[in-house]
N, C-alpha and C positions, 0 to 999 in steps of 0.2 A: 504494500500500500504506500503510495507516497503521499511527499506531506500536502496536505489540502483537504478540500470535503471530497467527501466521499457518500454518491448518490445513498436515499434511501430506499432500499428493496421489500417490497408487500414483505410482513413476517421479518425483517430486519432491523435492531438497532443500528442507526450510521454509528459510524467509527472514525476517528478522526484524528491523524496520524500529528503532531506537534514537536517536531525533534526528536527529542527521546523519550513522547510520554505520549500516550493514544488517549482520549478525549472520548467519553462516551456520554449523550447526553442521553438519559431516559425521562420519556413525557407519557404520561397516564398508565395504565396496564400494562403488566410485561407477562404475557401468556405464558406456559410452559414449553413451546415449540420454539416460541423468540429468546426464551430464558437460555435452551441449550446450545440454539444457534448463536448468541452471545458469546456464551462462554468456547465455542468451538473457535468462532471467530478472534477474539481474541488470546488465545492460547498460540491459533498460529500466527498470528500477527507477532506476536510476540517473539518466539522463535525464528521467523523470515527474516523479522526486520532488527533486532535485539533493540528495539526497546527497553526502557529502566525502571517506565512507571504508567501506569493507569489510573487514570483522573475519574473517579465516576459523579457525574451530577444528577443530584435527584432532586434540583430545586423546582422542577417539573410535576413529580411524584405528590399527590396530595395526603394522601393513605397508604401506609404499609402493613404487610403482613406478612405472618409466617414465612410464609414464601419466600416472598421479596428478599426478607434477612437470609435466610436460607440460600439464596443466591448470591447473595453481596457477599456472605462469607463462604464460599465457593470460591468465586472467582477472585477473592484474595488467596486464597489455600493454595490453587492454581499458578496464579501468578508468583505467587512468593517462590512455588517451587519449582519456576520456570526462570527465577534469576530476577523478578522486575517486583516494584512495590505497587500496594494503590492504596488510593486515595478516597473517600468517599467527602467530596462535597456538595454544600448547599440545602443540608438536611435543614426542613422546616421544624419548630419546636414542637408541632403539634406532632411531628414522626419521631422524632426521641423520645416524645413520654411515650407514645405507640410500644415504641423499640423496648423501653424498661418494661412497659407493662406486661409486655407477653415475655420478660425474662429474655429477649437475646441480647447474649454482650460481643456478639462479632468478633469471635478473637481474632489477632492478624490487619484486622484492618484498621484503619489510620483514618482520621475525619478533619476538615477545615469547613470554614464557616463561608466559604467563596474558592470558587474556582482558578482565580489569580494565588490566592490562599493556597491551595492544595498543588499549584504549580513550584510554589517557593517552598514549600516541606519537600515537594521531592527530588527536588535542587540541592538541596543537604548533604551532605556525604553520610553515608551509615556508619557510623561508629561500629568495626568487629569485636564478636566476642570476648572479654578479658580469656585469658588460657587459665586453666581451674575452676570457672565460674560458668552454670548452667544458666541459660538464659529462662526466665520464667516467663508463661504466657499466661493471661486473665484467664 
């Protein structure tokens, strides 16, 4: 994928390639057909292109569920273990209290309050592991 828009396909989230980090904007309902086509899509994007990071905005998204989380910590799982990070921004407050309320805490994934936001976190360099020290996950 190169960098620029990238059409949307019936059953497709666009993808949207930005240097080293893909851009996924999600807008209302994300079916289960378009949930795995997401994730297949960016899996190999990811791989093709060696991307570093994955922005996802859901400032689009009005209501979350099961699911939805369910997917977002997916394709952080994925990604993480494809070499690249992501990001979830633009969450509305009414989707965080959603998010505690049904108990998911997204391990892996990383949140900014704006998409410029979640550009500059993943512009950071990661700090590795200290040696001796097991890294804990929430």
């Amino acid at each position: 994928m190169s960098e620029g828009f990238s059409r949307p396909v019936a059953g497709h989230v666009p993808v949207l390639r930005l240097g080293d980090v893909l851009l996924v904007t999600l807008q209302g309902d994300l079916h289960d057909s378009m949930a795995d086509q997401l994730q297949q899509d960016l899996s190999e994007t990811i791989v093709r292109s060696g991307v570093t990071g994955v922005v996802i905005d859901i400032s689009g998204v009005e209501m979350v569920d099961s699911f939805l989380g369910r997917v977002l910590a997916e394709i952080a799982a994925q990604t993480e273990l494809l070499a690249a990070r992501t990001v979830v921004a633009g969450m509305r407050p009414a989707v965080a209290i959603t998010l505690v309320e049904l108990g998911l805490t997204l391990p892996g994934l990383r949140t900014a309050l704006t998409t410029e936001a979640a550009m500059e976190l993943l512009a950071q360099p990661v700090a590795p592991p200290r040696a001796g020290v097991r890294e804990e996950r929430p």
